[in-house]
C-alpha positions as CSV (number, residue, x, y, z in Angstrom):
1,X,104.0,149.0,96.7
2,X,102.8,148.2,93.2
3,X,106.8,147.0,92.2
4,X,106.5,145.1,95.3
5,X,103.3,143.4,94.3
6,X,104.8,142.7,90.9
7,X,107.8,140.8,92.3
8,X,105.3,138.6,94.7
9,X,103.3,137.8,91.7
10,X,106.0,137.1,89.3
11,X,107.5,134.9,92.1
12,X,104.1,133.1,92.0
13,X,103.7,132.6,88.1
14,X,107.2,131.0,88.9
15,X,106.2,128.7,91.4
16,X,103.4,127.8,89.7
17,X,104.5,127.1,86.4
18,X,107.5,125.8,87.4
19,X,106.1,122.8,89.5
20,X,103.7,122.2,86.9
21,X,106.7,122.0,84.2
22,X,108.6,119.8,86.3
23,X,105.3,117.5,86.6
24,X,104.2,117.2,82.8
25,X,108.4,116.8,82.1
26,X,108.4,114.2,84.7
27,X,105.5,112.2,83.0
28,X,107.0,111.8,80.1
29,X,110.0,110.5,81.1
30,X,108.1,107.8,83.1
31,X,105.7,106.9,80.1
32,X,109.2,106.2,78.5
33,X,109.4,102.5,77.5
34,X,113.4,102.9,79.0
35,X,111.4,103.8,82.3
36,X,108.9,100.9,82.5
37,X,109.4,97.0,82.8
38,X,105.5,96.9,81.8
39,X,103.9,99.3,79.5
40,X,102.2,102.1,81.1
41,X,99.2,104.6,80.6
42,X,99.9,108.2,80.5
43,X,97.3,108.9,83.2
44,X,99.1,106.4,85.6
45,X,102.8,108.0,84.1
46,X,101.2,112.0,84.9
47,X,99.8,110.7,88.6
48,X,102.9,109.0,89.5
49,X,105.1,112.4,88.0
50,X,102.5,114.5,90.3
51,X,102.4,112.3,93.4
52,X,106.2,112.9,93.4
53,X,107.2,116.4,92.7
54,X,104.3,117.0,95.0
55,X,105.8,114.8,97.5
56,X,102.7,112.6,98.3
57,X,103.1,109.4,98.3
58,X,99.8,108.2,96.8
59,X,100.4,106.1,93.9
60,X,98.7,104.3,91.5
61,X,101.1,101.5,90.4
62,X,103.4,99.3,92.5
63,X,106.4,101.5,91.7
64,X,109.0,98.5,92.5
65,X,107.6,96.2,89.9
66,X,106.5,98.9,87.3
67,X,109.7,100.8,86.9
68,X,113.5,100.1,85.7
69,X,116.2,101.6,87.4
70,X,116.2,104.2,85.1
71,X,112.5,105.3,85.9
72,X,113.5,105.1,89.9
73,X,116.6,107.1,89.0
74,X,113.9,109.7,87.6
75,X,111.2,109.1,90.2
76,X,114.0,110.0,92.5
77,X,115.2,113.2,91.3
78,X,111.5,114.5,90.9
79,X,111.2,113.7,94.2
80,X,114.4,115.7,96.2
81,X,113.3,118.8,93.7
82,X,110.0,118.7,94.8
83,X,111.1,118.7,98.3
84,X,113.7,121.2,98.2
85,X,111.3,123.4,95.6
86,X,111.9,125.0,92.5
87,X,113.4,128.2,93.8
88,X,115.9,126.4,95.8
89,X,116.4,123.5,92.7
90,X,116.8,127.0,90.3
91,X,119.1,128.9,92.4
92,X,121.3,125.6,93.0
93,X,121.6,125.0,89.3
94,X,122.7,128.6,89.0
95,X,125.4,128.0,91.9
96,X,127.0,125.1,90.0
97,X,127.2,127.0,86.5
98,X,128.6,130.0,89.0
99,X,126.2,132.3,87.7
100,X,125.7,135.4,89.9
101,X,122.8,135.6,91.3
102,X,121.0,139.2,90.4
103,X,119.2,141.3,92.7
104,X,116.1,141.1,90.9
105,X,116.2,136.7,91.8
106,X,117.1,137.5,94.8
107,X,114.0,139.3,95.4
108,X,112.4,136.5,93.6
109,X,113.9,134.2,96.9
110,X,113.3,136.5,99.3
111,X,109.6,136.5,98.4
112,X,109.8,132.4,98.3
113,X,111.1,132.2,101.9
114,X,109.2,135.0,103.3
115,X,112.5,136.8,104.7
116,X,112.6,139.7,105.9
117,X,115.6,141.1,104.2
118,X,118.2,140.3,100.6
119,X,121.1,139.9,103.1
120,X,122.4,136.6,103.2
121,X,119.7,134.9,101.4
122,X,121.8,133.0,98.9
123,X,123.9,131.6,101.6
124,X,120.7,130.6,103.4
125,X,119.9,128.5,100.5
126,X,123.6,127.4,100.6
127,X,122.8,126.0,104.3
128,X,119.8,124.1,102.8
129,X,121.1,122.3,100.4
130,X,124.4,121.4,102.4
131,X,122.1,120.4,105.0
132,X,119.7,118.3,102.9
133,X,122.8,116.5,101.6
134,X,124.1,115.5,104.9
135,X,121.4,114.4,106.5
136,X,119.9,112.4,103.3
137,X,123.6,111.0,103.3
138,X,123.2,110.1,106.9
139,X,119.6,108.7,106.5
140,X,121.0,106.6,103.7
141,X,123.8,105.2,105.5
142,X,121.8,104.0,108.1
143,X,119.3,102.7,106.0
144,X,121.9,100.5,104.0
145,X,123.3,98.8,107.2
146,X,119.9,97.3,107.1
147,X,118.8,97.0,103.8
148,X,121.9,95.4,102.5
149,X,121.6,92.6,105.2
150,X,117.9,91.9,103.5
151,X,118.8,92.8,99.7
152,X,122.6,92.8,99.1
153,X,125.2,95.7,99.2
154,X,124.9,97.4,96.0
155,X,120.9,97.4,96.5
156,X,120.9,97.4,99.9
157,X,123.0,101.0,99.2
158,X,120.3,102.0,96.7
159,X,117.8,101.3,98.4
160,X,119.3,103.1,101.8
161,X,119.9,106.1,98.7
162,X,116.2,106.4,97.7
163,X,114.5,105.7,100.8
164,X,116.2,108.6,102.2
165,X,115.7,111.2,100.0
166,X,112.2,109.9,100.1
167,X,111.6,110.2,103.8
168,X,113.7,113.7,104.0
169,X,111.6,115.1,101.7
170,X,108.2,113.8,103.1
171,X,107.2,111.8,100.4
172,X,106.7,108.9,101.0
173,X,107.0,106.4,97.7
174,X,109.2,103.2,98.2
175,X,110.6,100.7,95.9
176,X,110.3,97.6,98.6
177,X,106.8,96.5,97.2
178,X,103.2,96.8,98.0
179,X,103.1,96.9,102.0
180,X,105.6,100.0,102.1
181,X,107.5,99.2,105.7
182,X,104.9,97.1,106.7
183,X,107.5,94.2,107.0
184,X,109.7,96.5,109.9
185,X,107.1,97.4,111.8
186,X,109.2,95.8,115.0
187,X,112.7,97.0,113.7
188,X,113.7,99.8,115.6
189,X,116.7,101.2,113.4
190,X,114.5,101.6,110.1
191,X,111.4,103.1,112.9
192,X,113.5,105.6,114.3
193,X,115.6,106.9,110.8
194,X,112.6,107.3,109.0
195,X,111.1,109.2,111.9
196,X,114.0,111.6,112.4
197,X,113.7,112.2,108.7
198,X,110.6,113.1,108.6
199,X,111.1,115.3,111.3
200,X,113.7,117.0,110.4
201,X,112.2,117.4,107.0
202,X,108.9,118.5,108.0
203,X,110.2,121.0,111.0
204,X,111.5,123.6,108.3
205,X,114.9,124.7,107.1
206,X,114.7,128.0,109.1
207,X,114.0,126.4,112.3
208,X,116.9,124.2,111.7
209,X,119.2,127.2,111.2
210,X,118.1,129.2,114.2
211,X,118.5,125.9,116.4
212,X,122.4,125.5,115.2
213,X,122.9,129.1,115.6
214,X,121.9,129.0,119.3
215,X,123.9,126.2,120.0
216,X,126.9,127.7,118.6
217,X,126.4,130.8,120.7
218,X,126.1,128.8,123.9
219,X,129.0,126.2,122.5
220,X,131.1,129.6,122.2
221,X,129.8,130.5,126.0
222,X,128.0,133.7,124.2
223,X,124.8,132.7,126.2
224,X,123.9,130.9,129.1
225,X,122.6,126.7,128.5
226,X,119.5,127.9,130.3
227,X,118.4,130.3,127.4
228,X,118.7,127.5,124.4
229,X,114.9,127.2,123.9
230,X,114.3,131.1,125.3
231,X,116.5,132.4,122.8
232,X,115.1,131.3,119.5
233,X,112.8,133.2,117.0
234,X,108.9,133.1,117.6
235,X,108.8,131.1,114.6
236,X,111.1,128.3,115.9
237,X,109.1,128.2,118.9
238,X,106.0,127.9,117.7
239,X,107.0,125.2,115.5
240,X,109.1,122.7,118.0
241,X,106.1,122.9,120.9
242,X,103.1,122.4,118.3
243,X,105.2,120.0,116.4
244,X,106.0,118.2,119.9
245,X,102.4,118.3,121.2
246,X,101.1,116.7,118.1
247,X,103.3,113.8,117.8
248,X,103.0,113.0,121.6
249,X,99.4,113.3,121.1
250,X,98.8,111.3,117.8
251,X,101.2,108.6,119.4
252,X,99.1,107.8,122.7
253,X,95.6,108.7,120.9
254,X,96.9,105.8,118.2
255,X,98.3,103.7,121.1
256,X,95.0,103.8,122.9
257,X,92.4,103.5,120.4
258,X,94.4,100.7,118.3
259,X,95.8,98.5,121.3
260,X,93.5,95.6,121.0
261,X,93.0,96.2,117.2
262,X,94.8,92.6,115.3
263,X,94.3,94.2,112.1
264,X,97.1,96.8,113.2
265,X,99.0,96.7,116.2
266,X,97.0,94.3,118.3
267,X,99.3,91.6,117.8
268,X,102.5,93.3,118.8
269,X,103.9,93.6,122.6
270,X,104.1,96.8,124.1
271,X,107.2,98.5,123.2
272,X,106.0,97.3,119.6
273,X,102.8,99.0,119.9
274,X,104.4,102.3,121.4
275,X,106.7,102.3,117.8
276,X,104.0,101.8,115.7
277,X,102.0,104.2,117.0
278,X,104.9,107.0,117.3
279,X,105.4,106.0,113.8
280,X,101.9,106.4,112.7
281,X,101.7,109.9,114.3
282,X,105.0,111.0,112.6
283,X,104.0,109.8,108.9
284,X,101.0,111.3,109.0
285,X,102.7,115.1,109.1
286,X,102.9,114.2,105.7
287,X,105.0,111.8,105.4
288,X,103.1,108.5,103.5
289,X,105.3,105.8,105.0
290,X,102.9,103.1,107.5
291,X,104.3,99.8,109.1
292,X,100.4,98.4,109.6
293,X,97.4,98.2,107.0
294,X,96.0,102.0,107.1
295,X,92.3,100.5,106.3
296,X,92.5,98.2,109.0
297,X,92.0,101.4,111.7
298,X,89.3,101.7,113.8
299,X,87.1,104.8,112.0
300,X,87.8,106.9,114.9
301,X,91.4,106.5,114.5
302,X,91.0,107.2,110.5
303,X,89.3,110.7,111.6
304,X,92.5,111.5,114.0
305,X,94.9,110.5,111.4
306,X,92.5,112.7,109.1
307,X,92.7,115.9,111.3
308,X,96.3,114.9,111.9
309,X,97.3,115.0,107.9
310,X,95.2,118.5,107.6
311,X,97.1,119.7,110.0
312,X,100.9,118.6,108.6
313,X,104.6,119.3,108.9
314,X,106.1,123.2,109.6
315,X,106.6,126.0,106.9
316,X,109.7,126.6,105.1
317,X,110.6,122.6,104.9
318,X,109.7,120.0,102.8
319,X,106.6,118.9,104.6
320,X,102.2,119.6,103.3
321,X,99.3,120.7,104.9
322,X,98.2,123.5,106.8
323,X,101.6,124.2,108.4
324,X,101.7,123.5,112.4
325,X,102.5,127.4,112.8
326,X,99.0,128.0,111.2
327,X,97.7,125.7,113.1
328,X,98.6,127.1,116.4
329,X,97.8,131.1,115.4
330,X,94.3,130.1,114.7
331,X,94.0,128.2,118.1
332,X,95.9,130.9,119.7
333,X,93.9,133.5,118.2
334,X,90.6,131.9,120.0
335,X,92.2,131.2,123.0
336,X,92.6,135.2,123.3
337,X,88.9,136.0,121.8
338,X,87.6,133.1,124.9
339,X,90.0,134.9,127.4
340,X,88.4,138.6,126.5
341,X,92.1,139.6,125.3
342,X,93.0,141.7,122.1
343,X,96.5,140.7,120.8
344,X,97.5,137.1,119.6
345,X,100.2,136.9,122.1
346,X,102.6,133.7,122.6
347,X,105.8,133.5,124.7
348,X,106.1,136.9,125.6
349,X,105.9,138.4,121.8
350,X,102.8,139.7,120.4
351,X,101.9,138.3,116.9
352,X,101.5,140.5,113.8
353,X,98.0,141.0,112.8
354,X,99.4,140.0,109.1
355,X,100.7,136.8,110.4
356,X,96.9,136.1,111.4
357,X,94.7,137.1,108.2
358,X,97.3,135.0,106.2
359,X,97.0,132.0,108.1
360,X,92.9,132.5,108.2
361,X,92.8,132.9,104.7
362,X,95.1,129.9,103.8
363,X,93.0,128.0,106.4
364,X,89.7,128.4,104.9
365,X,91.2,128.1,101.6
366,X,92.4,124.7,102.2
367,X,89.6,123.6,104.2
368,X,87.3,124.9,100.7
369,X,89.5,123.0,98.6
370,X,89.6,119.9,100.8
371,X,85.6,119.8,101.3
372,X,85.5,120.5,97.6
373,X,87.1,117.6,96.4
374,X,85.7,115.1,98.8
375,X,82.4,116.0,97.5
376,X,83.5,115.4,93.8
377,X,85.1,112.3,94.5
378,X,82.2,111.2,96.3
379,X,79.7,112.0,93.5
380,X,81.8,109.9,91.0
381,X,82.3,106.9,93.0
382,X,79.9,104.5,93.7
383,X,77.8,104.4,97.3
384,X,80.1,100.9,98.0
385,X,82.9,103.0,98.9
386,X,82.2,104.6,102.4
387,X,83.3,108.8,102.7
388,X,85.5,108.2,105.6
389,X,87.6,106.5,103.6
390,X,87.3,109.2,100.3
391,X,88.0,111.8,102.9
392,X,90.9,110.1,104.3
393,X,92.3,109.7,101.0
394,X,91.4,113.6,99.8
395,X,93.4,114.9,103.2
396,X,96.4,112.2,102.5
397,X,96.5,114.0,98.9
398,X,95.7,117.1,99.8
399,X,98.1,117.4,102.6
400,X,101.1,116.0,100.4
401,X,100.7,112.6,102.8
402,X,100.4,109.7,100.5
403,X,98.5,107.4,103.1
404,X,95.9,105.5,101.8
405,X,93.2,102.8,103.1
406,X,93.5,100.4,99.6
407,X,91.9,103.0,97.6
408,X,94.0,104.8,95.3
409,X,94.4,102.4,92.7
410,X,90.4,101.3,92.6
411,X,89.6,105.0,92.0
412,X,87.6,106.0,88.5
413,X,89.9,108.1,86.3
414,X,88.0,111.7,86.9
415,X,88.6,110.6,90.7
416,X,92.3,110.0,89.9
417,X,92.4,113.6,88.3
418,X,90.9,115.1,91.8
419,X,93.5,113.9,93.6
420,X,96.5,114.8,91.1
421,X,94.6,118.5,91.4
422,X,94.7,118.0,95.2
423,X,98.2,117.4,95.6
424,X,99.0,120.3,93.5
425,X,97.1,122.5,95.5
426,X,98.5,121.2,98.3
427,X,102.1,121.6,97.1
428,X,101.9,125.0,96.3
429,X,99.0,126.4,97.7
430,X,100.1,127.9,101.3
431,X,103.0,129.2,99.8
432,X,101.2,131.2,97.0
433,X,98.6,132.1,99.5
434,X,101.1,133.8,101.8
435,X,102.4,135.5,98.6
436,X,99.3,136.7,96.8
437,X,97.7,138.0,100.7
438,X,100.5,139.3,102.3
439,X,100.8,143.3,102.4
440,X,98.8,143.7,99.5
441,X,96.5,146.6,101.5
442,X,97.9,150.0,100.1
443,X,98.3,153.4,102.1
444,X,94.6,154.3,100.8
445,X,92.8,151.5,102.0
446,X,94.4,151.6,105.8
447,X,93.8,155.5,105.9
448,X,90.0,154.4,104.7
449,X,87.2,155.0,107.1
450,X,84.3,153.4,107.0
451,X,81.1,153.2,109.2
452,X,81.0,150.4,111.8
453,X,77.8,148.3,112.5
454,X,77.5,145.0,114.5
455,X,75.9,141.8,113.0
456,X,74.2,139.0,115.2
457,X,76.7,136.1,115.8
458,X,76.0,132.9,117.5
């Protein structure tokens, strides 16, 4: 138990450090003159390094105009290893020098992806990484067949390049200007590749695997059509329903509340409005993209897209937030406390009670650290600035979004440091929560009786 406990922790001084290496790395290189077409302060060089290894989005320059193609070459390569994460970046550096990988790192990415078992566990991270590369490349294509009709081919390729990665990996930052897609709100080939990058991004690597790995069993005629969805782990499950439930959701609640709204999608027919909204609801699992003005929502729309960004993208993928799996446990767990019931149960399968105190902890962890720095934020800006739109911004940075109502850049500089300390958290948070919580009760404490009294609740 106490190795075991060792491993998770030195996993977590890995994570930890690592990201933050990557970040302060990726700072300097963009505060190098070869990296700016304007010169550049060090605080706006460190949010812009954070904002993209944490995969945010939030930014406080216009990142087209501010950087050479040398700083977007570096803006984009902190950005895919902050997506795929440092254990996978590590392990596919050591796959290139062919370096075995030793038992003791494979513990290390065991612990990182929360498997069950060493078997197979470098080849899973084989499967990632071919997978991120072919449906980046994919994205990319399809982005270029309508970026080099607007900006040339050679840019129109770069641009389909960095875009890509950028929406694959949740994050968000673009290099078309200051309205991000604002200007293809109607175009329904950059609506739908961005959304199926998000989504596939943001669903989680192991999902992706279990889904192809059912398909090829009923492809092979192992299993019958009718068990494709029946088939596939808990976890898979959990993840494609909540995931599908909150993007139908945010899209009508957005479509409804923002129809007659000119400042966003008021003007636009129908089928426009539909888009925009679906789109809306998709960027907002931490994403950062927006084809309409994010401060020209209705407030009640701002506090969906709020709860929406707390809630985020799936475990195990390149997507913030809470996790949708988390998500679901909790509401699961008081649908069966309403319902008199005992076990967390959900399609057939009861849930370990683990799974449950991990995802309560990392809930009212994040919900701490989210109230936490709206209030500090709040206390350094002046009254002028409203909190719905300081808590909007907090969620967008805490949930690894990068959607902002015009506020970012107007923030003071201790404000600016909230939100670089936000997105860290949020990066890395869940995952090290999961690490530090899980198992760690030893044989003495669950043999350990103590004497049981009720409290008043309600």
């Amino acid at each position: 138990m106490k190795r075991k406990q060792n491993i998770r922790w030195n996993t977590m001084k890995i994570l930890v450090i690592g990201f933050l290496s990557v970040i302060v790395l990726g700072a300097v290189l963009l505060w190098l003159p070869v990296s700016n077409e304007k010169p550049i302060s060090f605080l706006d060089a460190l949010f812009t390094s954070t904002t993209s290894v944490c995969v945010t989005g939030l930014v406080t320059v216009v990142p087209k105009y501010q950087f050479t193609i040398m700083g977007k070459i570096i803006l984009l390569i902190l950005i895919q290893i902050g997506g795929l994460g440092i254990i996978a970046c590590i392990t596919a550096f050591f796959m290139l020098l062919k370096r075995k990988i030793t038992v003791k790192e494979r513990i290390v990415i065991q612990e990182a992806y929360n498997m069950n078992s060493l078997g197979g566990l470098v080849g899973m991270v084989r499967r990632i990484l071919f997978g991120t590369v072919v449906v980046e490349g994919i994205g990319a294509v399809f982005y270029a067949i309508q970026f080099s009709r607007d900006y040339g081919l050679v840019k129109g390729i770069w641009y389909g390049v960095f875009h890509s990665v950028s929406a694959f990996c949740n994050a968000g930052i673009d290099i078309l200007g200051e309205d991000s897609l604002a200007r293809y709100v109607t175009n329904p080939l950059i609506n739908i590749t961005t959304m199926m990058l998000i989504i596939l991004g943001g669903i989680g690597f192991t999902v992706w695997y279990d889904v192809i790995d059912n398909g090829k069993k009923i492809w092979h005629r192992e299993i019958p059509k009718k068990w494709c969805f029946t088939r596939l782990k808990l976890h898979s499950k959990i993840a494609i329903v909540t995931t599908l439930i909150l993007l139908i959701a945010g899209t009508l609640l957005n479509f409804v509340l923002e129809y007659q709204n000119p400042e966003t999608i008021g003007n636009l027919n129908t089928g426009q409005k539909i888009m925009a909204s679906a789109f809306q609801a998709v960027t907002t699992r931490t994403a950062g993209f927006s084809t309409f003005q994010q401060s020209g929502m209705h407030e009640e729309t701002g506090f969906l897209n709020i709860i929406l960004m707390f809630i985020g993208g799936s475990p195990g993928g390149t997507a913030g937030g809470l996790k949708t799996t988390t998500f679901a446990l909790l509401f699961l767990a008081f649908h069966t406390m309403l319902r008199g019931g005992h076990d967390i149960e959900c399609f057939q399968r009861k849930v370990a009670e683990d799974s449950f105190r991990v995802a309560f902890v990392t809930f009212m962890l994040a919900l701490g650290i989210y109230v936490t720095g709206t209030t500090v934020i709040a206390v350094i800006e002046p009254d002028t600035i409203s909190l719905q739109k300081i808590m909007y911004e907090t969620a967008s940075a805490m949930a690894t979004v990068g959607l902002t109502q015009d506020l970012t850049t107007h923030l003071r500089v201790g404000s600016k440091i909230v939100l670089m300390i936000l997105m860290y958290a949020g990066r890395v948070g869940p995952m090290t929560i999961a690490l530090l919580f899980a198992g760690k009760v030893n044989l003495q404490e669950k043999m350990r009786t103590l004497p049981t009294e009720k409290i008043m609740i309600g």
